[in-house]
Each structure stands twice: as structure tokens, then as C-alpha cells.
N, C-alpha and C positions, 0 to 999 in steps of 0.2 A: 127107695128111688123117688124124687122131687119129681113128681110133673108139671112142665112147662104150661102156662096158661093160654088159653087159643088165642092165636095172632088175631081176631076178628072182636077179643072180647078186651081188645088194649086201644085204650084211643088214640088217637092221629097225632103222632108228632108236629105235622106241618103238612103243607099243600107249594107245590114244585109247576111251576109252567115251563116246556122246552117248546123253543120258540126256534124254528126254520129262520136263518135272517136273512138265505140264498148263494146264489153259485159262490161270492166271494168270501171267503177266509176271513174268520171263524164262521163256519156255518151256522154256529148251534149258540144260544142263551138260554141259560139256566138261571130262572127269575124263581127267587122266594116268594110267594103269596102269602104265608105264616108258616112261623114255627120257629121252632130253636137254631140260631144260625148257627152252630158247629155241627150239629148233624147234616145242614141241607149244605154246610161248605165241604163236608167230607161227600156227600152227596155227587155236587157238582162236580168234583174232580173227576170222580168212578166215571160218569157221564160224559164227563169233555174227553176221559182218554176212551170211550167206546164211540162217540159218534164224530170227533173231531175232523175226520176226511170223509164223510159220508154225507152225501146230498140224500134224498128221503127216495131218489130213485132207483139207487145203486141195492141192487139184492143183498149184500150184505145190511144194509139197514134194518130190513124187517129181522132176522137176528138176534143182532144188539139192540134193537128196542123192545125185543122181547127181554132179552136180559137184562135192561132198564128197567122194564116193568119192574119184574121180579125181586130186584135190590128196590123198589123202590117199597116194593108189600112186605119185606123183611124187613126194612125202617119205618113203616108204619108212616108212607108219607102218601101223600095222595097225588095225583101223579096227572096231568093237565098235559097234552101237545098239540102246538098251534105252528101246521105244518103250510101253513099262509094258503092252505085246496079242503074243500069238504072230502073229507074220506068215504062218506055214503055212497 
């Protein structure tokens, strides 16, 4: 049986910014900072169809950006959100 190599020891495909851009339609940008553009465009879809009606207020959001995260550490991307408020 092949053992899978640890996710931690594969370097970064790419680095991904999701940008808040507010109340009006599309809410959400999905900016490449690097990497391979067919990974961060299949990327971006995953992403537009999880947060496309979601303002960063709406309970479902925290959610699906967990679930964001998560596809974003199985692609080995690095994962930026610029939600226009210090989350601190």
C-alpha cells in the first residue's frame, strides 16, 4: 500500500485573496496573488458557488468559509481574506 506524502511537506501551489466587495452583487473576488491559473480558476468557482449570496454577516458564512478553507489546504493554496473590518 503507497503512502500518501503529508499535505504540510508539498509546497504551495498558489496564494488566493477573497475580497468582501459589499451589500451589492457579486459580493465576493476571488484574486490570484501566484500560482498555476487552472488550479486557482477551478478554485474560484468552488468559492463563488459557496459564498455567492453571503454577506460575511449571514451565519451561514462562517460555514462555508470554513469549508473554503479546507478545499483551499487540500489544494495546497494559501488562503488571504480581506473582509474590508479587522476580525481581532
Amino acid at each position: 500500500m503507497a503512502m500518501e506524502p503529508e499535505v504540510q511537506d508539498l509546497p504551495l501551489q498558489g496564494h488566493v485573496r477573497i475580497v468582501y466587495l459589499g451589500a451589492v452583487a457579486p459580493h465576493w473576488d476571488v484574486q490570484r496573488v501566484f500560482g498555476d491559473h487552472g488550479v486557482i480558476d477551478e478554485f474560484r468557482t468552488r468559492v463563488t458557488a459557496r459564498l455567492q449570496l453571503l454577506p460575511p454577516h449571514d451565519p451561514q458564512f462562517r460555514r462555508n468559509r470554513e469549508r473554503v478553507a479546507r478545499d483551499a489546504e487540500r489544494e495546497r493554496l494559501e488562503l488571504e481574506w480581506d473582509l474590508g473590518y479587522d476580525e481581532d
